[in-house]
N, C-alpha and C positions, 0 to 999 in steps of 0.2 A: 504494500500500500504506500503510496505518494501524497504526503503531506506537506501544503506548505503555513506559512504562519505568518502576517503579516500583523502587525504593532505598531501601535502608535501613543505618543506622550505627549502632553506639554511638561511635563517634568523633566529635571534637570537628572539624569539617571545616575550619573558619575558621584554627584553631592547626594544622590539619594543611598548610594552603596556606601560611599565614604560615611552617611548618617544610620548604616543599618538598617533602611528601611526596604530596599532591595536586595535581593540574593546575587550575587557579582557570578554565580557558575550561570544561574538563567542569565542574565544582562548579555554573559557571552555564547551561550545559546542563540539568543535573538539576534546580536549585531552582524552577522553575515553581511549584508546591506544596511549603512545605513542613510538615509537620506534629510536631509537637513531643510526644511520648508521653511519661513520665513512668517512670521504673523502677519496679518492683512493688513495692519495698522501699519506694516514697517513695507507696503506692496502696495501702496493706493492706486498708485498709475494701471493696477490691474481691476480695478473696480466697476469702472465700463465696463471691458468686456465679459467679465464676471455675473454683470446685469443681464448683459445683450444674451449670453449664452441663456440663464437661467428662464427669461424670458420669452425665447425660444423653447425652450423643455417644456416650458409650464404651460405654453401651447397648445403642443404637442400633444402633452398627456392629456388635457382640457378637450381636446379637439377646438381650437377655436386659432384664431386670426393674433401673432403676436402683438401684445402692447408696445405703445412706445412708450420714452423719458422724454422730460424735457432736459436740456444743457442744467437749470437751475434746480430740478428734482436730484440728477446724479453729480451738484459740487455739492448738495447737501448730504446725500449718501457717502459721498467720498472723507466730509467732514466730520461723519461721526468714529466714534471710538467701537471697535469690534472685535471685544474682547473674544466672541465664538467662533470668530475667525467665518470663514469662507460656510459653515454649517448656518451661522445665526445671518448670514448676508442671504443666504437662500429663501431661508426663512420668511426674511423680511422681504423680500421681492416676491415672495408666492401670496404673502398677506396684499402688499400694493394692489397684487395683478386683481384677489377678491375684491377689495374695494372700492376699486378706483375704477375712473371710466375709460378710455380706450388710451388717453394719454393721463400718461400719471404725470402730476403737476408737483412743485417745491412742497404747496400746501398740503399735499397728499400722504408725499414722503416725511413729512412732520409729524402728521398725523395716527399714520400707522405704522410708524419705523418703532415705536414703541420704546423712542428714547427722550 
C-alpha cells in the first residue's frame, strides 16, 4: 500500500520541538518536502487574482454568470488584515458573491467582509 501524507502549520515546528511540544522523530518523518508559503498579509499583490479565480469557482459551482469587483471593492479587500490566510479570503468572497448584486461595490465589501 502507497501512502502519502501531506501537513500543514502555521506553527513554528523547530521552537515547537526545541519547547517539547512536538516529537522531533515525526517533524522528520514529515519534512521530506518542505515548502515555505508566505501569509497573504505579506502577498497582497496576489489578492486580485485570488478574487478573480474564487469568483470564477463560485460560479461555476453556482451555475450562474461570474460576479464582478469594482477597482475600490478589491483596494479595500487588499487593505484588510487576513489572519486565515487564502481559506478566510474565500470565505469572504463566497459571502460577497451571496449578497451582493452582480457587481460587488466598496460598500458591499465593508459590509460582508465581516471585518
Amino acid at each position: 500500500m502507497d501512502v502519502r501524507v501531506l501537513a500543514a502549520t502555521n506553527k513554528n515546528l523547530q521552537q515547537e520541538i526545541a519547547e517539547r511540544n512536538f516529537r522531533e522523530d515525526l517533524y522528520h518523518r514529515l519534512s521530506v518536502i518542505l515548502i515555505q508559503v508566505p501569509p497573504l498579509n505579506d502577498r497582497r499583490e496576489d489578492i486580485g487574482d485570488l478574487v478573480q479565480k474564487f469568483l470564477d469557482d463560485i460560479a461555476r459551482d453556482y451555475g450562474n454568470k461570474p460576479k464582478t469587483v469594482t477597482p475600490e471593492a478589491l483596494a479595500y479587500l487588499k487593505s484588510l488584515d487576513w489572519r486565515g490566510n487564502i481559506r478566510e479570503l474565500r470565505n469572504v468572497v463566497e459571502r460577497l458573491v451571496i449578497m451582493s448584486d452582480d457587481t460587488i461595490t466598496e460598500s458591499d465589501a465593508k459590509m460582508y467582509s465581516g471585518k
